[in-house]
Kinemage of the C-alpha trace (Angstrom):
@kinemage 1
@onewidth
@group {chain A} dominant
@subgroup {mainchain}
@vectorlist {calphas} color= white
{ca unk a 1} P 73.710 -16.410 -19.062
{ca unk a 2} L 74.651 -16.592 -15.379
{ca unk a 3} L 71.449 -15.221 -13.999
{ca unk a 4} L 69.597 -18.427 -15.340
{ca unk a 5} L 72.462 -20.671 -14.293
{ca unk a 6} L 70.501 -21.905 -11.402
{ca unk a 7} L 66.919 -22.612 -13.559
{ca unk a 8} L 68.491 -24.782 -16.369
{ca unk a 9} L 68.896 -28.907 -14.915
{ca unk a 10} L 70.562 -31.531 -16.909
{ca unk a 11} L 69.104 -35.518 -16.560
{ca unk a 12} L 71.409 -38.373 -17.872
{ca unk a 13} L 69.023 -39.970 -20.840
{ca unk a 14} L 69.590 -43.569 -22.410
{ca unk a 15} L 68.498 -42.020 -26.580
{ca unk a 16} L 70.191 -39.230 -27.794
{ca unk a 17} L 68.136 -37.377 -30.597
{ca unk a 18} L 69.183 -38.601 -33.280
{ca unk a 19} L 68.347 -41.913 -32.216
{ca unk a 20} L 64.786 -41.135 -30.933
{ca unk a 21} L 64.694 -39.307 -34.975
{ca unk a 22} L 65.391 -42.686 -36.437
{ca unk a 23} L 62.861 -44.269 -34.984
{ca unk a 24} L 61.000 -42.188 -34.932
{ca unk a 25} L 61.006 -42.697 -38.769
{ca unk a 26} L 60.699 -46.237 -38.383
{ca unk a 27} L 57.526 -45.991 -36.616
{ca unk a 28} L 56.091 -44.326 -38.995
{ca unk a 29} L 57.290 -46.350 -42.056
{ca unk a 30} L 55.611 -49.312 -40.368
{ca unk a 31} L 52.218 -47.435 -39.723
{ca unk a 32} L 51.955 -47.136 -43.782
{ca unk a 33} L 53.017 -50.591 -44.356
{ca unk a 34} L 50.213 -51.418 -41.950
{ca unk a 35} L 47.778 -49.200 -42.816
{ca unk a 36} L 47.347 -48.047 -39.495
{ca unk a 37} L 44.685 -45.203 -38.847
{ca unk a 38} L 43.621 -43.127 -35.698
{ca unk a 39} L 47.256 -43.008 -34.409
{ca unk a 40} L 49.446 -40.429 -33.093
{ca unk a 41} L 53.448 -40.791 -32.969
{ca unk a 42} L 55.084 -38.534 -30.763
{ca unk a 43} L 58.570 -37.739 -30.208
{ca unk a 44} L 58.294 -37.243 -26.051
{ca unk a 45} L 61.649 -35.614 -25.018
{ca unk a 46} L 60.365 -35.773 -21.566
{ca unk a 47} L 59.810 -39.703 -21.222
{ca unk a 48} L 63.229 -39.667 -23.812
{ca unk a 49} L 61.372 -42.303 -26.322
{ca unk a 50} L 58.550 -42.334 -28.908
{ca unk a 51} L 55.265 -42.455 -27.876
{ca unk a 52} L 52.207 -43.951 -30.131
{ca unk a 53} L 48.377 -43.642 -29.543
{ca unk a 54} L 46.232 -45.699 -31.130
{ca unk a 55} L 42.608 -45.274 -31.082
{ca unk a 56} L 41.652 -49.418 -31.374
{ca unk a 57} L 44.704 -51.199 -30.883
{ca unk a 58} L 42.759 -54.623 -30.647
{ca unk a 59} L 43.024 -54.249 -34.618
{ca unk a 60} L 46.490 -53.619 -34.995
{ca unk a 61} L 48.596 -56.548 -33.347
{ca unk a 62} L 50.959 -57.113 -36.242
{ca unk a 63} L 51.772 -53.651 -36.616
{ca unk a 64} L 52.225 -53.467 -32.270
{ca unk a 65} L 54.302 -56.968 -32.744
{ca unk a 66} L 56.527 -55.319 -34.963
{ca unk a 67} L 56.884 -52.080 -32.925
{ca unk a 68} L 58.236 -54.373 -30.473
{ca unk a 69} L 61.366 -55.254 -32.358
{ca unk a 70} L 62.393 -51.392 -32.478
{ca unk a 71} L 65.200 -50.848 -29.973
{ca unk a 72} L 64.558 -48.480 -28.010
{ca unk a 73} L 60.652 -50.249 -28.009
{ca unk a 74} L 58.282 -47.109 -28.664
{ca unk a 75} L 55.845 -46.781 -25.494
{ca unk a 76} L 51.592 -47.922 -26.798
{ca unk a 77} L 49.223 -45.669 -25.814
{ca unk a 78} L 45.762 -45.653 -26.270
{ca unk a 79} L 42.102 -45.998 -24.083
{ca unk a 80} L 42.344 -49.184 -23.344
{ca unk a 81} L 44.654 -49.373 -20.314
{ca unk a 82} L 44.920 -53.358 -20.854
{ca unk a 83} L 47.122 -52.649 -23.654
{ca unk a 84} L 49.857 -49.833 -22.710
{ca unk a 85} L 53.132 -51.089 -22.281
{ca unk a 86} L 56.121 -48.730 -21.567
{ca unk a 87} L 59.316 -48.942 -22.465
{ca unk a 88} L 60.240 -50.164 -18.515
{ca unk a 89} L 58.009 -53.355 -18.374
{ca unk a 90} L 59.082 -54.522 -22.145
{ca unk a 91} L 62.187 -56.710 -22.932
{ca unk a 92} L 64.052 -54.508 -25.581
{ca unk a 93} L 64.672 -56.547 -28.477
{ca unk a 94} L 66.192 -55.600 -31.649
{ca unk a 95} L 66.807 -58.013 -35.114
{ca unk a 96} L 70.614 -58.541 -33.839
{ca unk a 97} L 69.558 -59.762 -30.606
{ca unk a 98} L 70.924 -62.609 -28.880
{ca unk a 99} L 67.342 -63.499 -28.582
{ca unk a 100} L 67.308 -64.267 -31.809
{ca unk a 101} L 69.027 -67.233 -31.386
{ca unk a 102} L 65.911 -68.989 -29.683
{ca unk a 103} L 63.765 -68.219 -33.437
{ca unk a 104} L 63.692 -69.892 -35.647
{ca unk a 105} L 65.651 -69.095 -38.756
{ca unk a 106} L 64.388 -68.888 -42.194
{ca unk a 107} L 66.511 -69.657 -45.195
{ca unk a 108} L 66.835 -68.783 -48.413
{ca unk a 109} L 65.912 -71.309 -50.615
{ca unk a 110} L 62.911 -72.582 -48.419
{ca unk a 111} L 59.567 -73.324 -50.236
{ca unk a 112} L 57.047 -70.610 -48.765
{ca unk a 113} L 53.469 -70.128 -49.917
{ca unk a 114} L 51.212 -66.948 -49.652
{ca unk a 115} L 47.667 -68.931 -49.160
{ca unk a 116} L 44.536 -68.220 -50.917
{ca unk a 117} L 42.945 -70.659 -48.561
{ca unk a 118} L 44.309 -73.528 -46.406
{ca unk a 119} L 43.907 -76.019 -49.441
{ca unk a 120} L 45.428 -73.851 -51.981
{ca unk a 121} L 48.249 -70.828 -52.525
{ca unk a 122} L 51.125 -69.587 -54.642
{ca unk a 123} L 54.192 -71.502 -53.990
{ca unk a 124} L 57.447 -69.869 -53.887
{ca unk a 125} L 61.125 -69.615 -52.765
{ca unk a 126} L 62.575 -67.404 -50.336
{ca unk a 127} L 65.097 -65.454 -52.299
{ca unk a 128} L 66.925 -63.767 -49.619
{ca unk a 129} L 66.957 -61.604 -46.053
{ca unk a 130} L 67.201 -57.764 -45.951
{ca unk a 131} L 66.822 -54.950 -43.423
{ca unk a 132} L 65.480 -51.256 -43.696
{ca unk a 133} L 65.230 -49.205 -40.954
{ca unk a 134} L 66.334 -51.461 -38.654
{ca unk a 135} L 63.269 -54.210 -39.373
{ca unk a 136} L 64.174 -57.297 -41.485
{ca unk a 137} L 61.787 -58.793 -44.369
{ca unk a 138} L 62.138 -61.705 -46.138
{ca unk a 139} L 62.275 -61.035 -49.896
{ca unk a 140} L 60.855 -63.004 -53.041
{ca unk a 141} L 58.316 -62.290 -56.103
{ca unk a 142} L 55.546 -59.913 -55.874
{ca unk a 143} L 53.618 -62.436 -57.566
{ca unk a 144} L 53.501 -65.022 -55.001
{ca unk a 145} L 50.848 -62.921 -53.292
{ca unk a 146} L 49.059 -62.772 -56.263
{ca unk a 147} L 45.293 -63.239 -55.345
{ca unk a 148} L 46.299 -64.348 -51.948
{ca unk a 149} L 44.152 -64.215 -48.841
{ca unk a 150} L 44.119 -60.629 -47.891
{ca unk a 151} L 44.092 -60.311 -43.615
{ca unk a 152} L 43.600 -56.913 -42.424
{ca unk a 153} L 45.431 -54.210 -43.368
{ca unk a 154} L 46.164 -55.663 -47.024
{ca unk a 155} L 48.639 -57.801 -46.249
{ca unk a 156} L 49.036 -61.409 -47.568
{ca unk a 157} L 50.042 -64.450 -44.778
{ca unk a 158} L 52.932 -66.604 -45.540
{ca unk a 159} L 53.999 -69.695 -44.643
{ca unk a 160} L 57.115 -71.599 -44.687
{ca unk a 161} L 57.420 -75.789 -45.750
{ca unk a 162} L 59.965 -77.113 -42.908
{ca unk a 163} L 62.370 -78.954 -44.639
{ca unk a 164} L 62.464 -82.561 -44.334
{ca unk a 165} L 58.749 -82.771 -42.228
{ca unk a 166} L 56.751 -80.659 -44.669
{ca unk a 167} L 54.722 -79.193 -42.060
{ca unk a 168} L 53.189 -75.490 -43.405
{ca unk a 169} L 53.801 -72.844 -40.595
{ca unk a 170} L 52.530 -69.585 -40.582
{ca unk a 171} L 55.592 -67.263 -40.104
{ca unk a 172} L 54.555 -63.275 -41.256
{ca unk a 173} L 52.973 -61.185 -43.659
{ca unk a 174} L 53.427 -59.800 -47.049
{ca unk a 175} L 53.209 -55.922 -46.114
{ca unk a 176} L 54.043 -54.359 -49.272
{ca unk a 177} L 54.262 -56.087 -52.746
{ca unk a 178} L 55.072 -54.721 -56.593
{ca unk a 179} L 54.452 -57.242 -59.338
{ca unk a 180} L 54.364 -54.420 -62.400
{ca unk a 181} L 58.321 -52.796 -63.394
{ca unk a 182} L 59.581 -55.046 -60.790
{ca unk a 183} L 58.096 -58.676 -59.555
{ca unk a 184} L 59.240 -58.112 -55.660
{ca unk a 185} L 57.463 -58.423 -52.050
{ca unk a 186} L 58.777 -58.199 -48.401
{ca unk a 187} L 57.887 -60.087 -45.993
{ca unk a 188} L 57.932 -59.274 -42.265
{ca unk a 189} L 58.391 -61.868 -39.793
{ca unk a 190} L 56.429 -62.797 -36.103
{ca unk a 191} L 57.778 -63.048 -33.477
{ca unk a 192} L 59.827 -66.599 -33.038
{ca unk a 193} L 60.916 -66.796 -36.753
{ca unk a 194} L 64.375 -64.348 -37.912
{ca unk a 195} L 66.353 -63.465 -40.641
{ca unk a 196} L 69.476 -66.377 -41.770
{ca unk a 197} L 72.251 -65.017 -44.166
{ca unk a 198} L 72.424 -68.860 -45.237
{ca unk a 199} L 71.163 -70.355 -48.581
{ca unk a 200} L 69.277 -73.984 -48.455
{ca unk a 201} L 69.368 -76.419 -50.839
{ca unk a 202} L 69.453 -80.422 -49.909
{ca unk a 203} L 72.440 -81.149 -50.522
{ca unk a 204} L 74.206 -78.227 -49.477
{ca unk a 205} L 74.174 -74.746 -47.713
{ca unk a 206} L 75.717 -71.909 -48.592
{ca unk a 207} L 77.014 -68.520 -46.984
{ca unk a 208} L 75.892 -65.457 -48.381
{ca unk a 209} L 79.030 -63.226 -47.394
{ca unk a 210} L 78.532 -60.670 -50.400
{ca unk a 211} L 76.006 -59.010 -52.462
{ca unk a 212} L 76.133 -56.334 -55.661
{ca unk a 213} L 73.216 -53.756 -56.068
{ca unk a 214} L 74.934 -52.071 -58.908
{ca unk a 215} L 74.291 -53.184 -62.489
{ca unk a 216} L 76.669 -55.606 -63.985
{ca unk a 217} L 77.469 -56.306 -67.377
{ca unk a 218} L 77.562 -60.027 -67.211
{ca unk a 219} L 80.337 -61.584 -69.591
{ca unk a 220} L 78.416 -64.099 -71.859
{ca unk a 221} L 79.407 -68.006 -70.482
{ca unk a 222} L 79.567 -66.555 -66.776
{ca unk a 223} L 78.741 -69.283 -64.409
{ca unk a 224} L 75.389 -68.476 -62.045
{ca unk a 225} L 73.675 -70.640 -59.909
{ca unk a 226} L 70.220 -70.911 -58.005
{ca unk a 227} L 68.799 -72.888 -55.435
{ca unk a 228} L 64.839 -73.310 -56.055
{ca unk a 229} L 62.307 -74.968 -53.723
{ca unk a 230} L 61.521 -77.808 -56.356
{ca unk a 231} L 63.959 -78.082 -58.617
{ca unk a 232} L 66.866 -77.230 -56.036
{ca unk a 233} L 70.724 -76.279 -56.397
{ca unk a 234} L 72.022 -75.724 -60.211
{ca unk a 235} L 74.656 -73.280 -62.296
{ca unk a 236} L 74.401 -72.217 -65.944
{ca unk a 237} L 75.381 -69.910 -68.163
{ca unk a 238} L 75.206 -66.576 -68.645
{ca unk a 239} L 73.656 -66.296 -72.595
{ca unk a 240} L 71.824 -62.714 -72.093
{ca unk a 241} L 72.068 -59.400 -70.223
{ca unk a 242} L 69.061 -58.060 -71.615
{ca unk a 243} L 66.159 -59.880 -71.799
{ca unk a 244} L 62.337 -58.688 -71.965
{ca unk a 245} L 59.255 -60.696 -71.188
{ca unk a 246} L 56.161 -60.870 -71.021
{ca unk a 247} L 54.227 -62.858 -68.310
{ca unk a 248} L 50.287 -63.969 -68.082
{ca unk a 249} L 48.821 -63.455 -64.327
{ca unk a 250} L 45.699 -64.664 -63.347
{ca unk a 251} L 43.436 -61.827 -62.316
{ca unk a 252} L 46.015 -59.250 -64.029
{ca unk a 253} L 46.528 -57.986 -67.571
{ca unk a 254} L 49.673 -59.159 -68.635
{ca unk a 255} L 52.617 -57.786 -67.584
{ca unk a 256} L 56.034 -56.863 -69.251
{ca unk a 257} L 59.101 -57.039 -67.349
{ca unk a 258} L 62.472 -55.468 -68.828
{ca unk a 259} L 66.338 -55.931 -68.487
{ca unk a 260} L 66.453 -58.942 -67.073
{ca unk a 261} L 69.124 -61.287 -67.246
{ca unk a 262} L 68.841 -64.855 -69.073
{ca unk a 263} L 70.739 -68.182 -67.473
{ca unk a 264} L 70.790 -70.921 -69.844
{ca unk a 265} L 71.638 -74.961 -68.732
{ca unk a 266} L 69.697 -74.580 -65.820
{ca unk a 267} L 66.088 -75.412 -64.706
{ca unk a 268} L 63.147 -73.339 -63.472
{ca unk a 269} L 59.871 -74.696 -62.539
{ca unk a 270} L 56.341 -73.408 -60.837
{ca unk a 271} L 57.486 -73.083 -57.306
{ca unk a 272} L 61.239 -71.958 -58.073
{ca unk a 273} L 60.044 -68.356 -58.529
{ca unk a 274} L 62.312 -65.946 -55.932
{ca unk a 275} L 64.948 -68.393 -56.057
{ca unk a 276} L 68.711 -66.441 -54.813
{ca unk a 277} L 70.642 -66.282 -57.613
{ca unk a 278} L 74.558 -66.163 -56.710
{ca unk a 279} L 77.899 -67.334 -58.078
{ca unk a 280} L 80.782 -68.044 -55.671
{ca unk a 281} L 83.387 -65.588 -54.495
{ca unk a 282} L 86.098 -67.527 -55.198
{ca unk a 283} L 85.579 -69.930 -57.122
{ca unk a 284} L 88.565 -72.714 -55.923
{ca unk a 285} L 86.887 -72.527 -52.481
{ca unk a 286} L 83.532 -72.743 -52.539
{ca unk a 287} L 83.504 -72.787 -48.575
{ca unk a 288} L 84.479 -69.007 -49.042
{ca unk a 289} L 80.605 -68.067 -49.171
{ca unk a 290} L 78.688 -66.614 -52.477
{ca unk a 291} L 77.840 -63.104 -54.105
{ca unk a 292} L 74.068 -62.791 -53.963
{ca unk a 293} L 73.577 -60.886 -58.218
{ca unk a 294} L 69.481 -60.990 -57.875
{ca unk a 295} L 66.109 -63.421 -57.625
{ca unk a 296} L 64.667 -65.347 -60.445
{ca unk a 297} L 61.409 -64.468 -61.830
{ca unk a 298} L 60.418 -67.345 -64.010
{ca unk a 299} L 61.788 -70.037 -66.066
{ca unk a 300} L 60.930 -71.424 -69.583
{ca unk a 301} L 58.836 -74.433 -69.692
{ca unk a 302} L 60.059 -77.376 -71.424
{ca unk a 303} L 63.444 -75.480 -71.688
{ca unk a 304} L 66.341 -75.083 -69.213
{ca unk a 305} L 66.552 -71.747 -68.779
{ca unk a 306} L 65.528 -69.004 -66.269
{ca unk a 307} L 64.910 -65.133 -66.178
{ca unk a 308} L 66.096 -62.962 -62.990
{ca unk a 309} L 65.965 -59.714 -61.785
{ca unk a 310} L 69.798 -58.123 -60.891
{ca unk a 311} L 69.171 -56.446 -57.102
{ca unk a 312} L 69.491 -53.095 -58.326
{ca unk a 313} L 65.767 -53.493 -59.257
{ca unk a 314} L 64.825 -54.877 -55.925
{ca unk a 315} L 66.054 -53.038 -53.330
{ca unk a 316} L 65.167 -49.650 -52.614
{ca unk a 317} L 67.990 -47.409 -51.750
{ca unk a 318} L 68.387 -47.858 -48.118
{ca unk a 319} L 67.809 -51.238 -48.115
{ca unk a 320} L 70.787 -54.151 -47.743
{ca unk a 321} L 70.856 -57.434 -47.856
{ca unk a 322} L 71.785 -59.573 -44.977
{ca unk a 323} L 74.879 -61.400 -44.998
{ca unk a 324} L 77.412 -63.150 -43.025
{ca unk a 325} L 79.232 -60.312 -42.667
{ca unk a 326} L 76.232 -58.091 -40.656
């Protein structure tokens, strides 16, 4: 070994392996949820960051707006030299940023729409924020991108009601969406809108500080509660922790959805769909925050009672929801 003593040189680097591995991974999670083609990732030990080629980056902004929020940012390639951007010219940013704190913040609760066109859409709720891989999506119903206006890249564009103005704005995309076993879809955001661990309803707002992805055998008369875009913040009771139905999409054969869990004395209606479902953690202080249990899927019309699904059946494995406590 002490022959070569003198060839071998050590340089100080910012991302250890691991960490270039990761995002490595990242990368190329977010190049199948944008369907991105002619590109290269590279792990460049030499430049100590990923490195990504793409072939016609004009066609993939949403996919190069999201590689943006990876921290360390991955250095765009390609022929074009108008577009490559290394890692020493761009702001790192990453979803816990403090410049986060000039977005603005999406609730759960809020009335979003994936639009068919600008007149008409499927209106929804934001059920509630989670992150994978470092990248937070916004989650609610697959079926709210149900025959939706597909941009590039099959993904559906969402938009958000503001509160209190009503004004529609155009916040992300739908990248990936399941409405058969499971009725779920994740949105990611643009740039100047973030994740909020905070529930809307309006009259009040509440603190999602826990969540439980295992399944739960409900006790029958348990006290649940929503808060849905139209019909807005209500509890009921628990009467069934096994229900099967059967729902009628346009476009789609119908579709049967299984062990899901039935809330009584409360009200669902066309719009409510993704609603968080929650209880509080303690219940003689209910400024102690809430237990997220799942989103609801549909309601009964004429009757008040809803259907959700329990997050066990939403969230994929590495995937956790976003609460106070993050």
């Amino acid at each position: 070994m002490k022959p070569y003593l003198e060839l071998l040189s050590f340089v100080k680097v910012n991302n250890s392996l691991s960490k270039l591995n990761e995002i490595f991974n990242q990368v190329n999670s977010l190049v199948k949820n944008f369907k991105v083609v002619n590109v290269t990732i590279s792990n460049k030990y030499k430049v100590n960051n990923i490195v990504i080629y793409l072939d016609q980056p004009e066609l993939y902004q949403a996919f190069i707006n999201s590689i943006k929020k990876l921290n360390p940012i991955p250095i765009i390639d390609g022929p074009n030299k108008a577009i490559k951007e290394n890692s020493s010219t761009l702001k790192s940013r990453v979803n816990n940023s403090p410049i986060l704190e000039s977005r603005v913040k999406i609730l759960s609760g809020y009335a979003i729409v994936g639009l068919k066109t600008l007149e008409t859409g499927n209106k929804c709720t934001a059920g509630f924020w989670v992150r994978q891989q470092g990248l937070a999506y916004l989650t609610t119903v697959g079926h709210c991108a149900v025959n939706g206006t597909l941009i590039p890249h099959e993904s559906v564009r969402f938009f958000f009601i503001e509160p209190v103005t009503e004004k529609i704005k155009y916040f992300g995309n739908m990248t990936r969406f399941d409405i058969e076993t499971v009725d779920r879809g994740f949105i990611l955001p643009f740039d100047g809108y973030s994740e909020s661990p905070f529930i809307y309803s309006k009259e009040f707002k509440f603190a999602i500080t826990d969540f439980t992805r295992t399944p739960l055998s409900f006790a029958e008369g348990a006290i649940l509660c929503k808060s849905g875009s139209v019909t807005g913040y209500s509890c009921g009771e628990v009467t069934s922790v096994k229900a099967n139905t059967v729902f009628s999409l346009i476009g789609h054969e119908d579709i049967n959805y299984e062990d899901l869990i039935e809330v009584s004395k409360t009200r669902g209606e066309f719009g409510d769909s993704g609603s968080p479902v929650f209880s509080y953690s303690n219940p003689l202080n209910d400024g102690a925050g809430v237990n997220l249990f799942g989103m609801m899927i549909g309601g009964f019309k004429n009757k008040d009672k809803i259907l959700f699904a329990p997050l066990f059946q939403i969230l994929d494995s590495d995937m956790n929801v976003i609460t106070t406590q993050d």
